[in-house]
N, C-alpha and C positions, 0 to 999 in steps of 0.2 A: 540829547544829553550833553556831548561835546559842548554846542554851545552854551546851552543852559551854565554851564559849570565856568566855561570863559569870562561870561557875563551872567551874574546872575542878575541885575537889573533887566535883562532884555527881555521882558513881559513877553513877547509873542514866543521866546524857546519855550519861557516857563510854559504857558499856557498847554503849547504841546505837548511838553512831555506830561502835563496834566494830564492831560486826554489822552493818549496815549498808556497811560500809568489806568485809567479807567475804560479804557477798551482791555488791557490786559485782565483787568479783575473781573469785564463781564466773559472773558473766554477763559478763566479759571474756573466760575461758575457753571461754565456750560460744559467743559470740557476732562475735567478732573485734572490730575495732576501724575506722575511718574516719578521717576527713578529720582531726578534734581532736587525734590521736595522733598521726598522719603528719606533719602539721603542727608540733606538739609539738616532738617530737624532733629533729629539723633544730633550732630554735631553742635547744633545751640543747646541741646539736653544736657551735654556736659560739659560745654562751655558758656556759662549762659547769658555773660557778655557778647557774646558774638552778634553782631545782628542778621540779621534772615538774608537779607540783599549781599552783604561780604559771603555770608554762607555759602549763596548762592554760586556767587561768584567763583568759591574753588571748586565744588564740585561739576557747574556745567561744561567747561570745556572735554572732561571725560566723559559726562554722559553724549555731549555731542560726540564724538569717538566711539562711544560702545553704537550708538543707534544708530550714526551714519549710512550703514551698506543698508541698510534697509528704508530710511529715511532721508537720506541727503538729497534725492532730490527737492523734497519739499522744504528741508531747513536751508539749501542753497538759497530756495526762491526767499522764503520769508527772511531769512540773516543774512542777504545780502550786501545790504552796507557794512556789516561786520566783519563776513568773508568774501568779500570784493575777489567777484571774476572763478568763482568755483563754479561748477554745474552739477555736484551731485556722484559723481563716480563714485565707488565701494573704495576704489584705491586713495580717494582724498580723506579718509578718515582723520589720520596724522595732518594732515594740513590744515583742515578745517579745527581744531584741538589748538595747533600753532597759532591758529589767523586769531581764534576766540580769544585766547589767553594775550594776546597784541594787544588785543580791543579793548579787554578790563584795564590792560598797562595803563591804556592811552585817556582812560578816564578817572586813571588814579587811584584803581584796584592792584598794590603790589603785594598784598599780604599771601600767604601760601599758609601752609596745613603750621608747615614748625613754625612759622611767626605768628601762629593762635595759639600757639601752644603744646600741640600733639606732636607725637612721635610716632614714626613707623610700626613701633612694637604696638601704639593704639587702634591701629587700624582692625584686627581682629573683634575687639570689645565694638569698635562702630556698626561691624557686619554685625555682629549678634544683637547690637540694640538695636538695629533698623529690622533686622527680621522678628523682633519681639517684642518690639513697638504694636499696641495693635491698631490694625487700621494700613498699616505702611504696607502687608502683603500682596493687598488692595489693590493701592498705588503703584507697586514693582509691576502688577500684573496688567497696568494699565499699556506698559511700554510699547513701542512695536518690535519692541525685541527682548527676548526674553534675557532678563536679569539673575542668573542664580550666585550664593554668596559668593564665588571666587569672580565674579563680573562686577561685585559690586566691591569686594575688596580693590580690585585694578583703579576703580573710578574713586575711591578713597585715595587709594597710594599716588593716582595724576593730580592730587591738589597740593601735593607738595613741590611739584614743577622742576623735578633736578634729573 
């Protein structure tokens, strides 16, 4: 993506992040989706300029944070290049959270929760539409950790980065 974004003439970045972008969509199919999606979409629901991918973008750094102790070693390995030189420990949660939200800066992801629009006081109304969204209960339950509403409020409230 870096370079893709430097050069967008540079055929061979595009082409990877092509591929790349369609490796991603056949392990969405295989593998369902969690708390970042669930989350997500409530947030384009009532913002509905937002796009998916910025959406994306504010809530994963805190889902990476909530699932960490349980999954960091496997998202060390796979987001590597994002969190350069972590291995996984329970205690990297907060740094892994720091290194992701670096990583959006660095690709020109500066927007936060209040520069979409929301307010702290909406974070309540988002926990209640993602838990009565149907279909999202689903999706929480997919996590490796379990998400109840004040877990998902915390992961609301880290998209606004203050």
């Amino acid at each position: 993506l870096p370079r893709a974004l430097a050069d967008p003439k540079d055929l061979r970045a595009r082409y990877w992040l092509h591929y790349a972008a369609a490796i991603a969509g056949m392990a969405f199919d295989e593998s369902l989706l969690h708390i970042t999606h669930a989350a997500e979409h409530t947030l384009s629901a009532y913002v509905p300029d937002l796009t998916h991918g910025l959406g994306l973008a504010l809530i994963q750094p805190g889902v990476i944070r909530h699932v960490w102790p349980k999954a960091g070693k496997v998202l060390a390995s796979v987001l590597e290049p994002m969190l350069d030189g972590l291995t996984g420990e329970p205690a990297e949660a907060e740094e892994a959270f720091r290194r992701m939200r670096k990583w959006h800066q660095s690709v020109g992801v500066t927007e936060t929760m209040a520069t979409i629009g929301y307010t702290k006081e909406d974070v309540p109304k988002l926990v209640k539409g993602t838990e009565h969204c149907p279909g999202m209960d689903g999706l929480l339950a997919l996590s490796p950790v379990k998400c109840t509403p004040k877990d998902l409020g915390d992961i609301y409230m880290s998209g606004f980065f203050d």
